[in-house]
MMTF fields as JSON, N, C-alpha, C and O atoms, coordinates in Angstrom:
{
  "mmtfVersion": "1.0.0",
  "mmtfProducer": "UNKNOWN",
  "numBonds": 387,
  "numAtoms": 388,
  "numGroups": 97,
  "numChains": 1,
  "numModels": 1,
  "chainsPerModel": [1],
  "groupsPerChain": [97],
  "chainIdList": ["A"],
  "bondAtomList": [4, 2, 8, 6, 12, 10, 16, 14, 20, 18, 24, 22, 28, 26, 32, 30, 36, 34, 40, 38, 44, 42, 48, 46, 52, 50, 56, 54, 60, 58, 64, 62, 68, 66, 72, 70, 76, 74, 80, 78, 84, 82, 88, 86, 92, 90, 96, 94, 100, 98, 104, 102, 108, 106, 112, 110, 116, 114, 120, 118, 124, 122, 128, 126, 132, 130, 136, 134, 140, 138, 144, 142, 148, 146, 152, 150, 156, 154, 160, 158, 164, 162, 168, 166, 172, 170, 176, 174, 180, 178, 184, 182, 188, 186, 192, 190, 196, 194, 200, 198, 204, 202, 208, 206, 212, 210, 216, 214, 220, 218, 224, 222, 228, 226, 232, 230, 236, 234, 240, 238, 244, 242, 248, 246, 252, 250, 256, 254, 260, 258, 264, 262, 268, 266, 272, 270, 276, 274, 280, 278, 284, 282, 288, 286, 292, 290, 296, 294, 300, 298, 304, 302, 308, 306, 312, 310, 316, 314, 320, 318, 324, 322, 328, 326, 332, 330, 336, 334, 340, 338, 344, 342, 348, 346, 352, 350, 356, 354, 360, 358, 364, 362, 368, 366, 372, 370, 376, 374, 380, 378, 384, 382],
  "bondOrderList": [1, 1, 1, 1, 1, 1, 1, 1, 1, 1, 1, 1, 1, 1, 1, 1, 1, 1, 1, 1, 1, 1, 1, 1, 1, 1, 1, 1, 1, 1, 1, 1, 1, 1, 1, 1, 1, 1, 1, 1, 1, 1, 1, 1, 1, 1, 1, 1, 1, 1, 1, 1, 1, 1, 1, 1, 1, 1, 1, 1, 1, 1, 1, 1, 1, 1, 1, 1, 1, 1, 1, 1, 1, 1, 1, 1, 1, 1, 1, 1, 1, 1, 1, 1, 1, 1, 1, 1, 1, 1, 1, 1, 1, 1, 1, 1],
  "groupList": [{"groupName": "UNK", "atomNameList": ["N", "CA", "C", "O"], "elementList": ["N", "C", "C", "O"], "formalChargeList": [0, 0, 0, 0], "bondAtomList": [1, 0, 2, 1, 3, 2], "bondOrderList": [1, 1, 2], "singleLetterCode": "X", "chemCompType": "L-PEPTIDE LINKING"}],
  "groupTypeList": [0, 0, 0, 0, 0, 0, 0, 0, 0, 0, 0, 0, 0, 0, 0, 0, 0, 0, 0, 0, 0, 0, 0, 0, 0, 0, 0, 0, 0, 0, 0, 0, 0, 0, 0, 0, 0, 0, 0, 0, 0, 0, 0, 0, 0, 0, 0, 0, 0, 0, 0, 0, 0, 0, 0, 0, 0, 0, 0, 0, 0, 0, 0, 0, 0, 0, 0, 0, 0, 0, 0, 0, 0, 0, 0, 0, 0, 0, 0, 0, 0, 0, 0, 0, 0, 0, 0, 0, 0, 0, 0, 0, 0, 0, 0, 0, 0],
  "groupIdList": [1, 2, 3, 4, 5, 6, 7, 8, 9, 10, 11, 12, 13, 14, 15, 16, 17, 18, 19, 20, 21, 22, 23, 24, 25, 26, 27, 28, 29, 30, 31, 32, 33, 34, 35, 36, 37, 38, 39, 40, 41, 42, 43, 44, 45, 46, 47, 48, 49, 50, 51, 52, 53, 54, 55, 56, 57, 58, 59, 60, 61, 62, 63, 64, 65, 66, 67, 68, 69, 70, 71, 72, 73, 74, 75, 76, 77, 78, 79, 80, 81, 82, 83, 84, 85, 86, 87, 88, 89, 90, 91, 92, 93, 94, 95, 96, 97],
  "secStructList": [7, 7, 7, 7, 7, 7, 3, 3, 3, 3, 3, 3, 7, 7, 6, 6, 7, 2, 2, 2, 2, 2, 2, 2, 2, 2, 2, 2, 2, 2, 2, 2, 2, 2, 1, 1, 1, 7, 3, 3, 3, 3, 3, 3, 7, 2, 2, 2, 2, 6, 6, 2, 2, 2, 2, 6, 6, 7, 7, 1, 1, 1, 3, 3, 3, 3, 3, 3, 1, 1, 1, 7, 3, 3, 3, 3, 1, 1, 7, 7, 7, 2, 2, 2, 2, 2, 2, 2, 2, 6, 7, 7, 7, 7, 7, 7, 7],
  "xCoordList": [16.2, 15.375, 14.591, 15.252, 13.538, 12.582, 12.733, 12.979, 12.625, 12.654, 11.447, 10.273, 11.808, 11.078, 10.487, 10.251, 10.22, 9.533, 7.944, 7.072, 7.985, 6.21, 6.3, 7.071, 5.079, 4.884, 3.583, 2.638, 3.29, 2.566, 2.131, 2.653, 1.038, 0.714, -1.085, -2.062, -0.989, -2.369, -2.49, -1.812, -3.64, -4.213, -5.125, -6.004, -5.182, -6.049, -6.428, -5.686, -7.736, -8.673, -9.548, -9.069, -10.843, -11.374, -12.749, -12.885, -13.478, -15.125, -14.742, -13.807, -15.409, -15.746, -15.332, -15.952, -14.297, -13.489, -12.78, -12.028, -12.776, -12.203, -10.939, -10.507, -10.096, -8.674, -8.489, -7.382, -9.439, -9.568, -9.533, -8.585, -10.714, -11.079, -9.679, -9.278, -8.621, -8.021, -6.518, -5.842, -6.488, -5.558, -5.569, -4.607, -6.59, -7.092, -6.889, -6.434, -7.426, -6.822, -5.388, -4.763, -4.827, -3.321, -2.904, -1.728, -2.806, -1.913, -2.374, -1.566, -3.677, -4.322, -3.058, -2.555, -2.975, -1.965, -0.71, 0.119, -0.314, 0.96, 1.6, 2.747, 0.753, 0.45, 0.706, 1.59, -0.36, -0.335, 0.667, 0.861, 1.052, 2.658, 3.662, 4.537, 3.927, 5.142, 5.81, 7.004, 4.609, 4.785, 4.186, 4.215, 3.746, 3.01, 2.112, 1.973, 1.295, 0.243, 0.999, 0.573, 2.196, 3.274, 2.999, 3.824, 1.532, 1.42, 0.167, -0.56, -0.143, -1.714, -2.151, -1.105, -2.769, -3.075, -4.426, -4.967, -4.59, -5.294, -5.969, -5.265, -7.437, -7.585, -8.535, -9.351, -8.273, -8.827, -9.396, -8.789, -11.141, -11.589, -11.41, -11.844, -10.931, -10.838, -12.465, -12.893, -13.147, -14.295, -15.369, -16.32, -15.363, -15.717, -15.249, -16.076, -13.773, -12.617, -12.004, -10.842, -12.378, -11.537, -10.617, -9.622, -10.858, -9.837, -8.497, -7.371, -8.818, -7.503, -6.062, -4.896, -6.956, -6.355, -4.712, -3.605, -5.343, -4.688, -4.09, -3.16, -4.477, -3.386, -2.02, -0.794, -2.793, -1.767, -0.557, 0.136, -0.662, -0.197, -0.481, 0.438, -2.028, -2.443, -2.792, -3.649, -2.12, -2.369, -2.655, -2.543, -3.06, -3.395, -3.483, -2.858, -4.957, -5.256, -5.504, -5.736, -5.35, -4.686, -3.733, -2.976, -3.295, -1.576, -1.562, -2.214, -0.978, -0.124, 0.852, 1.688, 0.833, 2.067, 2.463, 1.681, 3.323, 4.119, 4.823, 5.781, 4.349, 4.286, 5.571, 6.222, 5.45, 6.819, 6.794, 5.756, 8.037, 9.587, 9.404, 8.767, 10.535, 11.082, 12.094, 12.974, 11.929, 11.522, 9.832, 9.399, 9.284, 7.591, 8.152, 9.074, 7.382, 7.614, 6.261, 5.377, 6.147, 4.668, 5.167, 6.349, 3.805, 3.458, 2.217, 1.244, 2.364, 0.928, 0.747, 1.631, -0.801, -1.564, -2.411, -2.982, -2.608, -3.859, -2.728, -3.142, -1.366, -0.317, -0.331, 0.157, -0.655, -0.615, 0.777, 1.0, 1.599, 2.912, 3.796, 4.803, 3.687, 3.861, 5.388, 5.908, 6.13, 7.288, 7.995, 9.061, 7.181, 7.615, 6.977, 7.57, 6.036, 5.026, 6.052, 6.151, 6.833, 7.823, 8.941, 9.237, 9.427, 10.905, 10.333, 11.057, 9.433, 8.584, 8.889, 9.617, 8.219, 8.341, 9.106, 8.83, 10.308, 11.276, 11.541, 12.38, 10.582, 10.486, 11.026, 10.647, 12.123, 12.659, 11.95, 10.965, 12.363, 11.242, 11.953, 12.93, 11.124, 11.859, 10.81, 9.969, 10.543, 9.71, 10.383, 11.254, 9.668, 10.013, 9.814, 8.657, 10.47, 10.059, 9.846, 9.493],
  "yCoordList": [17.312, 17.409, 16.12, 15.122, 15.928, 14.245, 14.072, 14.981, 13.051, 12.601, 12.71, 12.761, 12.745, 12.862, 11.5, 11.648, 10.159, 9.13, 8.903, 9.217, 8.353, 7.972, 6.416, 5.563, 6.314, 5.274, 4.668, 5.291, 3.3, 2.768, 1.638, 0.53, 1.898, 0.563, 0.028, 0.741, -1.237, -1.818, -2.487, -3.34, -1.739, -2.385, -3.151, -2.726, -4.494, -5.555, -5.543, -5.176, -5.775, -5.159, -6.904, -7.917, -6.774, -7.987, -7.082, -6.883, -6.733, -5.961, -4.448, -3.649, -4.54, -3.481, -3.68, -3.117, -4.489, -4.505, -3.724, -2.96, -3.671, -2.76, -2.725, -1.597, -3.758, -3.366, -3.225, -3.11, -3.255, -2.897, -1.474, -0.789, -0.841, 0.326, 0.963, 1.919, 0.576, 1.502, 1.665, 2.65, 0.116, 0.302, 1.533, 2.193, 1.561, 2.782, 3.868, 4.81, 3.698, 5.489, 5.714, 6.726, 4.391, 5.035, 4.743, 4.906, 4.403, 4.612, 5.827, 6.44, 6.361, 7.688, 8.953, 10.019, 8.278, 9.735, 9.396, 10.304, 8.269, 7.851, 8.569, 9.016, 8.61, 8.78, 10.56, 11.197, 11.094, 12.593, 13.384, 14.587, 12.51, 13.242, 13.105, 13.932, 11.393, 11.366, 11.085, 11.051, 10.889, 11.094, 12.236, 11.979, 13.187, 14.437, 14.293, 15.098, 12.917, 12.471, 11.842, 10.71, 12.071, 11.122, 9.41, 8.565, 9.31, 7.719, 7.683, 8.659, 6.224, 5.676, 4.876, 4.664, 4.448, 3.409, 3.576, 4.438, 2.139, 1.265, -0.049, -0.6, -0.226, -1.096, -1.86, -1.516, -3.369, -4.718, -5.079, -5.447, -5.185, -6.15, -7.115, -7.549, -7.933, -9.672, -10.474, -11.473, -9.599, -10.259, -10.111, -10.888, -9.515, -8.861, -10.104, -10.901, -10.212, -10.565, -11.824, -11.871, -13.001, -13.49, -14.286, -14.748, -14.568, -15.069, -14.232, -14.701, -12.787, -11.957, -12.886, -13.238, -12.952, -13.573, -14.245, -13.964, -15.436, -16.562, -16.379, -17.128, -15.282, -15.279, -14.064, -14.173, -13.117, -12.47, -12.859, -12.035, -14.16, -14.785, -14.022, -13.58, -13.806, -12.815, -13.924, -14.804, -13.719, -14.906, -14.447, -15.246, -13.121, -12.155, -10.812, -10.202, -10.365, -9.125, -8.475, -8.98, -6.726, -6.208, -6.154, -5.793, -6.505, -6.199, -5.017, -5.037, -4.424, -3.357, -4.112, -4.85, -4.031, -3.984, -2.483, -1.549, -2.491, -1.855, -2.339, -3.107, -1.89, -2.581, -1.646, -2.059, -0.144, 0.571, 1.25, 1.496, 1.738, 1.312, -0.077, -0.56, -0.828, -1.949, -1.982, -1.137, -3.091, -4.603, -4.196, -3.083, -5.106, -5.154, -5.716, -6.504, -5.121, -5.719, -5.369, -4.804, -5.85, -6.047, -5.621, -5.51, -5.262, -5.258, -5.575, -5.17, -6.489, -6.908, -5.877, -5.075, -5.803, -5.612, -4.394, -3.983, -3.711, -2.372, -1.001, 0.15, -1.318, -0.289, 0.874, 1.953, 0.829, 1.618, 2.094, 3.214, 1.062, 1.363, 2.282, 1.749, 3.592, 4.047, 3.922, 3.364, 4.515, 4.098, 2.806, 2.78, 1.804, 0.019, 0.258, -0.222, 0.822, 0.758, 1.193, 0.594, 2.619, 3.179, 2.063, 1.51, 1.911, 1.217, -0.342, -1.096, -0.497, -1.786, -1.226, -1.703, -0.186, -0.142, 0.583, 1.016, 0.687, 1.646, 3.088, 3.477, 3.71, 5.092, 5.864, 5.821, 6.773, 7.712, 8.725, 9.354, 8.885, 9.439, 9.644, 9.15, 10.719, 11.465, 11.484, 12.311, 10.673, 10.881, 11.409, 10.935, 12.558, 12.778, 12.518, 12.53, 12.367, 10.886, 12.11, 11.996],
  "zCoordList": [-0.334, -1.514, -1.688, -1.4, -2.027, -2.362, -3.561, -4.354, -3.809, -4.391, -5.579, -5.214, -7.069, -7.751, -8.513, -9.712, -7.92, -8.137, -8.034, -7.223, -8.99, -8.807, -8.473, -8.912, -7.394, -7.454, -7.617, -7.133, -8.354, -8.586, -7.585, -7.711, -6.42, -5.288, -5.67, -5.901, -5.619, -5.316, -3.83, -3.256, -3.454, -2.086, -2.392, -3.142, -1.903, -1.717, -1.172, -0.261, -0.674, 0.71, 0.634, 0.124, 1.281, 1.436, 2.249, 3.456, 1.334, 1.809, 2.819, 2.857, 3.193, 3.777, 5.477, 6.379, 5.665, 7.05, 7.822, 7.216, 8.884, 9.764, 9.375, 9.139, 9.213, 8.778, 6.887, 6.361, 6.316, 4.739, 5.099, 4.714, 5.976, 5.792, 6.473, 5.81, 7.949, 8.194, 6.809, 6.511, 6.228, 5.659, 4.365, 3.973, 4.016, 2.879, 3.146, 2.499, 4.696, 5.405, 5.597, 5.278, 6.295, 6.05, 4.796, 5.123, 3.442, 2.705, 2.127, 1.429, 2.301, 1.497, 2.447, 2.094, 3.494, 4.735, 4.243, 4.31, 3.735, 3.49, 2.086, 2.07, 0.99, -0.242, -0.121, -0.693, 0.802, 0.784, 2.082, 2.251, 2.673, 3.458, 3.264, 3.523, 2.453, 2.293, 0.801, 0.502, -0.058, -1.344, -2.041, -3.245, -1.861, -2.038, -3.071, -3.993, -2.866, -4.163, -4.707, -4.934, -5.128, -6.362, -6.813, -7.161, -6.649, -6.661, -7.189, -7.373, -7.499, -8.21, -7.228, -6.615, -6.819, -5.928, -6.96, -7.654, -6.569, -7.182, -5.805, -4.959, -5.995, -4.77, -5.402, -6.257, -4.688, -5.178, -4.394, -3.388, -4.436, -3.486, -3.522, -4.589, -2.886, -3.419, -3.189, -3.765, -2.113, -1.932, -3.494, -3.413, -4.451, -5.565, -6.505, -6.949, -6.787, -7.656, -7.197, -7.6, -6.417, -5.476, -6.299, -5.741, -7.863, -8.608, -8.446, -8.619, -8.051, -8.875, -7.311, -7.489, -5.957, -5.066, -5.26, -4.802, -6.344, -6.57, -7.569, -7.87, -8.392, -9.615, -8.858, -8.883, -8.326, -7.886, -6.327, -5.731, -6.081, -4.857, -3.637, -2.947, -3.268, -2.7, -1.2, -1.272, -0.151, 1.1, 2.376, 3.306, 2.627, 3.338, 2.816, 1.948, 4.012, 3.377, 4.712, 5.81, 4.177, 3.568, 3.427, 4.328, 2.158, 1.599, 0.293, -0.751, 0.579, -0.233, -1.218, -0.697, -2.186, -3.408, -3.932, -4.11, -4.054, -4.975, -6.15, -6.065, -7.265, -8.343, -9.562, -10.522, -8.833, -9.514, -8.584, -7.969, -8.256, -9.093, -8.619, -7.682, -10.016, -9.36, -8.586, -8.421, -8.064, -7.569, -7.24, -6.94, -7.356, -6.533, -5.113, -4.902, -4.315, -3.212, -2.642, -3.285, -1.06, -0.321, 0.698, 1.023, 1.459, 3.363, 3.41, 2.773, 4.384, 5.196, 5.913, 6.214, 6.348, 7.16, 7.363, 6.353, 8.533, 7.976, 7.911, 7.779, 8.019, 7.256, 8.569, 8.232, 9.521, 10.653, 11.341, 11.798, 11.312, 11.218, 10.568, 10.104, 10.397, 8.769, 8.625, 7.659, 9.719, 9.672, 9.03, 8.414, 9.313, 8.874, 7.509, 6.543, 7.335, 5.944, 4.531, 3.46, 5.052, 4.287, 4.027, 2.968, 5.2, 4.944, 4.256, 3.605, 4.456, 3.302, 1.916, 1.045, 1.911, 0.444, -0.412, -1.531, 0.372, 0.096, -0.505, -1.317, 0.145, 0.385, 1.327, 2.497, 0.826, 1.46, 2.571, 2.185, 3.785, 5.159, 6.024, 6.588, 6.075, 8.001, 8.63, 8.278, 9.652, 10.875, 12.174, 12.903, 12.201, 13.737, 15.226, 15.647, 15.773, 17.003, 17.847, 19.021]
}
């Protein structure tokens, strides 16, 4: 049975980059296979915002937060991994190998 959690993630991106753009695509596949939509994502250009950077201890991009449930926690990078992407953010998953 899945879990009935929502989650709340912001992606930090940095323009219109090759790994901004793939990370958007995988958490949009991540979002709709393994949370069935059950989430908000929310995305920050920093190139736009670059204050939000430094207030949010932002030191590479793309990073993913998860902001609920608690704990917040992070993953770097363009999230291609989905397997590592999940167990980052502690979401329950069956991949089949």
């Amino acid at each position: 049975m899945m879990s009935e959690t929502t989650y709340d993630l912001c992606l930090y991106i940095a323009g219109n980059s090759i790994a901004s753009d793939q990370a958007f695509k995988n958490i949009k596949y991540i979002s709709s296979t393994f949370l069935q939509d059950r989430c908000e994502i929310t995305v920050v250009d920093l190139c736009e915002s670059p204050s939000l950077a430094r207030k949010h201890h932002i030191i590479a991009i793309p990073t993913l937060e998860r902001l609920m449930p608690l704990p917040v926690c992070r993953v770097v990078g363009d999230l291609s991994m989905t397997e590592k992407v999940l167990a980052g953010l502690g979401i329950p998953h069956e991949i089949a190998t």
